[in-house]
Wavefront OBJ file of the C-alpha trace (Angstrom):
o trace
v 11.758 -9.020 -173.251
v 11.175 -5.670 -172.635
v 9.598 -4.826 -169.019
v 7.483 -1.755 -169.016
v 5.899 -0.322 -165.851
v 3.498 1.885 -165.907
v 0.715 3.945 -163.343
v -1.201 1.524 -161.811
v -4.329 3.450 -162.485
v -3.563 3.481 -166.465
v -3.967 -0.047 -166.339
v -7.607 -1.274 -167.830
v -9.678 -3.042 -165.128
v -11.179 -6.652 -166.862
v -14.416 -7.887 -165.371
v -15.523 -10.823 -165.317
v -19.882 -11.474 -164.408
v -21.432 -14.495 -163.973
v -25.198 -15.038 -164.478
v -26.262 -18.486 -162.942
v -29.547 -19.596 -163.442
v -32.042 -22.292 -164.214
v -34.643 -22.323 -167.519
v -36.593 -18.823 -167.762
v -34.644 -17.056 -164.906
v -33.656 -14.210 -167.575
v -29.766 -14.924 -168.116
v -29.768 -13.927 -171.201
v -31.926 -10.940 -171.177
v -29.965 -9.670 -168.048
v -26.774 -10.022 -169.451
v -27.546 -8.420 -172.610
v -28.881 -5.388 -170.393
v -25.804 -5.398 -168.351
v -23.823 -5.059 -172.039
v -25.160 -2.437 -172.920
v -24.937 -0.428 -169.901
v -21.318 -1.415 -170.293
v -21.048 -0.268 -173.876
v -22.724 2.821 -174.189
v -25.737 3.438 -176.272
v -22.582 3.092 -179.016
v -20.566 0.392 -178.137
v -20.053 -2.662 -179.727
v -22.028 -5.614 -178.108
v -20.220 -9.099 -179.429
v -21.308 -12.645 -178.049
v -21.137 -16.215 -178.632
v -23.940 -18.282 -178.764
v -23.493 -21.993 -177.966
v -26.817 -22.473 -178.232
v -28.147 -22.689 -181.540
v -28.753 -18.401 -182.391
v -31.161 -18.445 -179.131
v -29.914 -15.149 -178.149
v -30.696 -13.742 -181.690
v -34.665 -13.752 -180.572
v -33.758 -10.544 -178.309
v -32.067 -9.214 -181.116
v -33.035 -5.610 -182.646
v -33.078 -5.242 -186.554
v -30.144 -3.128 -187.550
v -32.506 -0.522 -188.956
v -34.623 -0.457 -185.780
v -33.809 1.176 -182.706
v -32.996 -0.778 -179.804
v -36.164 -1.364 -177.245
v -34.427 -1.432 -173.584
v -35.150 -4.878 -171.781
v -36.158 -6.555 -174.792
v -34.213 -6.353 -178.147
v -30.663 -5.022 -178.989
v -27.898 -4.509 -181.596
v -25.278 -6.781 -180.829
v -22.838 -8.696 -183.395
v -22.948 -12.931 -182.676
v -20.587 -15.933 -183.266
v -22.762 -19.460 -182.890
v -19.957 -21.640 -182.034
v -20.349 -25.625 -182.957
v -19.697 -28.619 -180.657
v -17.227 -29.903 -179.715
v -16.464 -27.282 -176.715
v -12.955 -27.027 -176.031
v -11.656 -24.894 -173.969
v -9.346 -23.281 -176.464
v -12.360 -22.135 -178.432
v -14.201 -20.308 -175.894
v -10.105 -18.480 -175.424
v -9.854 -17.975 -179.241
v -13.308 -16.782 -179.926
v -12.743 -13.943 -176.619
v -9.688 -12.597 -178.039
v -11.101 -12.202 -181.639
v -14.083 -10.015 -180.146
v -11.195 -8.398 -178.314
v -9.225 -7.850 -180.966
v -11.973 -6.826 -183.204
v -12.925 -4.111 -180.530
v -15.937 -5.115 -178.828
v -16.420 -3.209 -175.843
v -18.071 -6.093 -173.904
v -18.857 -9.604 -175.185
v -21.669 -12.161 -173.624
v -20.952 -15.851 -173.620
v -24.043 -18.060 -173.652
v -23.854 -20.751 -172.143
v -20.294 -21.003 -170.669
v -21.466 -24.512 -168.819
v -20.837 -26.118 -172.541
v -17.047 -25.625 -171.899
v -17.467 -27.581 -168.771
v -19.924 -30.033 -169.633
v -20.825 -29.947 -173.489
v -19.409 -32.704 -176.123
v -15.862 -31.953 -176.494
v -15.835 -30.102 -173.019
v -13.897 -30.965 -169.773
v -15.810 -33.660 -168.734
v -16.247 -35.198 -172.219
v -12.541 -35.180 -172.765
v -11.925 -36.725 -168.968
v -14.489 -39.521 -169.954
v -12.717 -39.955 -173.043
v -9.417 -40.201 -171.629
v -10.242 -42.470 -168.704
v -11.636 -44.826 -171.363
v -8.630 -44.673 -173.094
v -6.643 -45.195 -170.198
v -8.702 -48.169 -169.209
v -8.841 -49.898 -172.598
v -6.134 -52.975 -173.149
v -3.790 -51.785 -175.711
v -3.802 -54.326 -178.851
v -1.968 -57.838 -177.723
v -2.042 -57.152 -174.196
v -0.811 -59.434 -171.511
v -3.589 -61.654 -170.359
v -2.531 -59.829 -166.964
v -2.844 -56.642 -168.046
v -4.398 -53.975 -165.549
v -5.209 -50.052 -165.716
v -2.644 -47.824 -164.761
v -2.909 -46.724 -161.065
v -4.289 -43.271 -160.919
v -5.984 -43.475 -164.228
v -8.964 -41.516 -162.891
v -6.733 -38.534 -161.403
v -4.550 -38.475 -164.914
v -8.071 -38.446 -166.757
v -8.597 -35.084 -164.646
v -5.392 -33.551 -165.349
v -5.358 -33.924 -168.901
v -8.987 -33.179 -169.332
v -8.118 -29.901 -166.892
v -4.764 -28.613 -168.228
v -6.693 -27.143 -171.298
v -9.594 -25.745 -169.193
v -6.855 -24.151 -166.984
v -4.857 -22.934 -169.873
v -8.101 -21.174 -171.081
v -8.493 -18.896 -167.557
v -4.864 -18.177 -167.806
v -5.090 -16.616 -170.839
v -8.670 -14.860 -170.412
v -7.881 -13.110 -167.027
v -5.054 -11.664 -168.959
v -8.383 -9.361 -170.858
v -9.266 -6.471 -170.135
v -12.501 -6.356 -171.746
v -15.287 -7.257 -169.900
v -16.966 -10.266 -170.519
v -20.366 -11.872 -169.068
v -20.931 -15.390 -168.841
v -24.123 -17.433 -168.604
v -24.270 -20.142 -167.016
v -26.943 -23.109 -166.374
v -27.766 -23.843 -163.160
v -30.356 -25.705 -161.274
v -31.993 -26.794 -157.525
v -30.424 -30.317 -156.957
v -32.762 -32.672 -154.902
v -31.490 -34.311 -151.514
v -32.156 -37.827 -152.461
v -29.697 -37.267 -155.649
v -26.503 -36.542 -153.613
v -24.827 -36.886 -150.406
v -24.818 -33.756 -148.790
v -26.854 -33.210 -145.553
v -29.750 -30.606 -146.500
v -29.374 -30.203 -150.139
v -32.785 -30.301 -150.877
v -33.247 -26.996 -153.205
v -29.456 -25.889 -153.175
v -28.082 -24.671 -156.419
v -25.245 -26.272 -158.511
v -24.210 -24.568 -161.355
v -22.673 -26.403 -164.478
v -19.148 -25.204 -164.487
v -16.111 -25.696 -162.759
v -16.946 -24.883 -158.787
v -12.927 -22.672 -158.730
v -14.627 -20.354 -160.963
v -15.790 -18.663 -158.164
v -12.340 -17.153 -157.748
v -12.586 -15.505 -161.094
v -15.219 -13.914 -161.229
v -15.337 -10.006 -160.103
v -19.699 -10.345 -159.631
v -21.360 -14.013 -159.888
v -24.999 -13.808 -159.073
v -27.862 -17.129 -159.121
v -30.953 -16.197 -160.627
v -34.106 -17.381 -159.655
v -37.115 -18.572 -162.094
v -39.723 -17.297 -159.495
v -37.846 -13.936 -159.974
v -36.483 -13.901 -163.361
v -33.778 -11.354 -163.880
v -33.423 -9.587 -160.078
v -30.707 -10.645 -157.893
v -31.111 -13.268 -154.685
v -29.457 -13.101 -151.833
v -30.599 -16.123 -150.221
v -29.740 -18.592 -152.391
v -27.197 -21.536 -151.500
v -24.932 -23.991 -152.938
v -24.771 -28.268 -152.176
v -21.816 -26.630 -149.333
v -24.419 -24.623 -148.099
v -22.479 -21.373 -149.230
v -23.832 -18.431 -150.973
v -24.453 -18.782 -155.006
v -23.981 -15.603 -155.188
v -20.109 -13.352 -154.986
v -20.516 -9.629 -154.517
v -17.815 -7.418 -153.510
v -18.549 -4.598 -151.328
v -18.531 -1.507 -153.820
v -20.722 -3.118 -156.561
v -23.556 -4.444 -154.144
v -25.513 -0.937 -154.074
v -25.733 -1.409 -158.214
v -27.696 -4.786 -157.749
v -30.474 -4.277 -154.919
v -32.125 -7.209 -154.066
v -35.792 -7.624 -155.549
v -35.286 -5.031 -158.451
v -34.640 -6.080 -162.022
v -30.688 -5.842 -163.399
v -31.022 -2.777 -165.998
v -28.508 -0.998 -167.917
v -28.488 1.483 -165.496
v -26.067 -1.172 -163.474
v -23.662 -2.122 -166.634
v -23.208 1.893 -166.761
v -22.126 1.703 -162.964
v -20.078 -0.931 -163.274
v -18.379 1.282 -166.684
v -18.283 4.134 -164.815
v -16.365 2.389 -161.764
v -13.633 1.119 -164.840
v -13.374 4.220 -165.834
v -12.762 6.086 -162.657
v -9.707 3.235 -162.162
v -8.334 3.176 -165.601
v -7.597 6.651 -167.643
v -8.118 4.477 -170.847
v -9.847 1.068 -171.613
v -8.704 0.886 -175.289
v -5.460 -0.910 -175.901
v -3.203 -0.653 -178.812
v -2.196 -4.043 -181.377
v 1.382 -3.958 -179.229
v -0.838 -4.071 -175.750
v -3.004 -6.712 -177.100
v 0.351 -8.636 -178.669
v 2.527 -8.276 -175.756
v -0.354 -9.773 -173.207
v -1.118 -12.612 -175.964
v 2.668 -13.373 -176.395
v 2.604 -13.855 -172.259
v -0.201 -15.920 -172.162
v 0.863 -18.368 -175.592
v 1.844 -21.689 -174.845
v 2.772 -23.551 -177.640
v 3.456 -22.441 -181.784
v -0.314 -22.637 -182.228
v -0.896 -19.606 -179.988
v 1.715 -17.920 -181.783
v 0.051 -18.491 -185.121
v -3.176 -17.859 -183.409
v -1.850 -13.946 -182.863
v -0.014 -13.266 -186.105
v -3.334 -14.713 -187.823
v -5.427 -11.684 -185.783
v -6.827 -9.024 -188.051
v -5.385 -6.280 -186.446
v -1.980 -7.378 -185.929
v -1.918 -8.532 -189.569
v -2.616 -5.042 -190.543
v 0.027 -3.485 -187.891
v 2.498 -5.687 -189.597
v 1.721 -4.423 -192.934
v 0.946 -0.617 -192.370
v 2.322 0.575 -189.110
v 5.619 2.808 -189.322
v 8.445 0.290 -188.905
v 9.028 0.979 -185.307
v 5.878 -0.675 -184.314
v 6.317 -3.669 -186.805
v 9.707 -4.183 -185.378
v 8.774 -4.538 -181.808
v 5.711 -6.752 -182.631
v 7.881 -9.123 -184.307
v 10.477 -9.036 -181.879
v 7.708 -9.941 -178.853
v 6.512 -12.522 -181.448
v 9.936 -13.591 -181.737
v 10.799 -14.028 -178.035
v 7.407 -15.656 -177.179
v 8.717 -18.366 -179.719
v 12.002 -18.780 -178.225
v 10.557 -18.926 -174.469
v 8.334 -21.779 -175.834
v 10.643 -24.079 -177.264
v 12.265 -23.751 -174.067
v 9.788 -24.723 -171.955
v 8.794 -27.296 -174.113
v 12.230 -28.957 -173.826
v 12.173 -29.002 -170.394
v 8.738 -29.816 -169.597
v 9.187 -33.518 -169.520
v 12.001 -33.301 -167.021
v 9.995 -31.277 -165.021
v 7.031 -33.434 -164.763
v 8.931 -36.255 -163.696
v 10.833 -33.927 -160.608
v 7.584 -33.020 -159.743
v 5.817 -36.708 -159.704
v 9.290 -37.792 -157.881
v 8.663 -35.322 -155.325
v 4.725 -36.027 -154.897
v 5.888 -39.781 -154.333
v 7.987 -38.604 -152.053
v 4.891 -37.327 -150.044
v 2.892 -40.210 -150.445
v -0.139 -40.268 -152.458
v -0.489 -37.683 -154.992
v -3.257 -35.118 -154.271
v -6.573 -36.392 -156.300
v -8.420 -34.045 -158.622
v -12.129 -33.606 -157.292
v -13.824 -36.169 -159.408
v -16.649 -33.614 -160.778
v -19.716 -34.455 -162.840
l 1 2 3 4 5 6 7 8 9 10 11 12 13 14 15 16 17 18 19 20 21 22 23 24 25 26 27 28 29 30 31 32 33 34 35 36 37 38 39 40 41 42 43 44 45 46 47 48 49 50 51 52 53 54 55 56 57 58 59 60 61 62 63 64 65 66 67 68 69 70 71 72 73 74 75 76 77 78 79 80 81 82 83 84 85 86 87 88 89 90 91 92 93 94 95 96 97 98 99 100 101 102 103 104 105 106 107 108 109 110 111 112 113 114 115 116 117 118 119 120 121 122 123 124 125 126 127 128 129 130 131 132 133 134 135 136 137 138 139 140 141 142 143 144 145 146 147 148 149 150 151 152 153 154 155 156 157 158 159 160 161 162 163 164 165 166 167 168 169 170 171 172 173 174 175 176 177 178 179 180 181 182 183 184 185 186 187 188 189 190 191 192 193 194 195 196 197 198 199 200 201 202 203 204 205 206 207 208 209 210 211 212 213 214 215 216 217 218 219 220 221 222 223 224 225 226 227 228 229 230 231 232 233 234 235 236 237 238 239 240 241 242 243 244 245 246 247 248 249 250 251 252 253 254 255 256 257 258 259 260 261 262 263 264 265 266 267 268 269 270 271 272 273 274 275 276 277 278 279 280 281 282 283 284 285 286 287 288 289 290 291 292 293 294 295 296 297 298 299 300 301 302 303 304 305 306 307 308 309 310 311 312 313 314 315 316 317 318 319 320 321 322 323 324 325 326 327 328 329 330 331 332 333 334 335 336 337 338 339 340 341 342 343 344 345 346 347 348 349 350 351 352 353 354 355 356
């Protein structure tokens, strides 16, 4: 493989925005604002809707002009049960590829919660796990750690999924349910109107802005809101807070900031078939993902019209990606069992927060 360095400030600058919120607190609305602010009255606006075309009711005719806050042009993909993580990856690098300058995800917490999501497939697999095989010894009991192997298979996907989004550089926004959970329904000391949003709590790390929205104040940002660990539901670095002030609706005037800011750090935010192939071929991890990129529209038509320099070097990054695979696929099982033999050496294994 072929190591190119280049300016630091050439490199395009992903982001990453989560909008939290609760029924009627103006996710989607916001985050279609915050698109186009991002795109430019020209840009393309792509999302996927997990929820039955809902966000087509703010959508403008294509022969009408676009009426700020309430209706816009943007170009939708309503994605079907079951959720897998995968899908959510594929479907964000087909926008990508087919040059959307920002896409929307509504609802995201259907990855993490919906029928086929994470916590579907650990249910699943914990069943699975616990079920008697056929003829089983009258003796027979569930494997120890069933629960914490549940988690890591149902997980591995979900992880494999932010592995290969945060190598994007197109900015995406994600909506994502959230509600007040009472006192009486959990443990925690004070919980009574804290917020818990329905995706994976690590999240946190990868987004660049999360904010909670409130229903009392649909669509403007809150400051005071906390989670059940009595932590802000809210993540706002430093030089993006003056674009969100508290108590005043999220326009496209902050998307447009938040452009501008990419822009000022990157000298270009389009990247060519060989960028897009040589970050895919990084993040692939088994002969799927490999068919997965040759099967993209714009590397099928590199491969069949770009001068043969560029073909050549595309296939040879495809090539490599497939030999690095079968390598770490032969290896993998050995590897598990070093690093079970060294957990046991520790003791107890460390337990995967049992999430629901």
């Amino acid at each position: 493989m072929t190591y190119r360095f280049i300016p630091a400030s050439q490199h395009a600058i992903g982001v990453f925005i989560a909008l939290a919120g609760g029924s009627v607190s103006g996710k989607t609305l916001t985050a279609l604002r915050l698109a186009r602010g991002i795109a430019g009255p020209e840009g393309r606006i792509c999302a996927i809707d997990t929820e039955g075309g809902r966000m087509s009711m703010y959508a403008a005719l294509p022969s009408e002009p676009e009426i700020a806050g309430k209706r816009y042009h943007f170009d939708s993909y309503q994605m079907k049960s079951p959720f897998h993580p995968q899908e959510f990856a594929n479907a964000l690098q087909a926008a990508e590829s087919e040059g959307a300058a920002v896409t929307v995800v509504d609802s995201f917490s259907l990855e993490w919660q919906g029928l086929g999501g994470v916590l579907d497939m650990q249910r699943q697999e914990l069943k699975r796990l616990q079920t008697p095989p056929p003829n089983a010894d009258p003796g027979w009991q569930p494997p120890r750690g069933a629960s914490d192997d549940a988690w890591r298979f149902a997980k591995l996907p979900h992880k494999l999924m932010r592995d290969q989004l945060i190598q994007s550089s197109m900015p995406v926004i994600f909506c994502i349910r959230a509600n007040t959970v009472l006192k009486h329904l959990t443990d925690t000391p004070r919980a009574d109107g804290r917020w818990k949003a329905e995706q994976d709590k690590r999240w946190m790390y990868e987004w660049t802005i999360a904010l909670t929205l409130h229903p009392d104040t649909p669509g403007q940002p809150r400051y005071d809101l906390k989670t059940l660990e009595h932590v802000n539901a809210w993540k706002m670095p430093d030089e993006f807070a003056p674009f969100f002030p508290e108590k005043q609706f999220i326009t496209e005037a902050a998307g447009a900031k938040i452009q501008a800011w990419r822009l000022a750090h990157s000298n270009t935010v389009r990247r060519t078939v060989r960028d897009i192939v040589r970050d895919r071929c990084a993040a692939a991890s088994d002969a799927e993902d490999i068919l997965a990129i040759e099967a993209m529209e714009p590397v099928k038509h590199a491969r069949a019209k770009a001068p043969a320099d560029v073909n050549a070097e595309i296939t040879s990054m495809l090539n490599e990606a497939r030999v690095r695979i079968a390598k770490e696929l032969a290896t993998s099982q050995d590897t598990a069992r070093r690093e079970l033999d060294d957990q046991a050496s520790r003791g107890e294994p460390e337990r995967e927060d049992d999430e629901t």
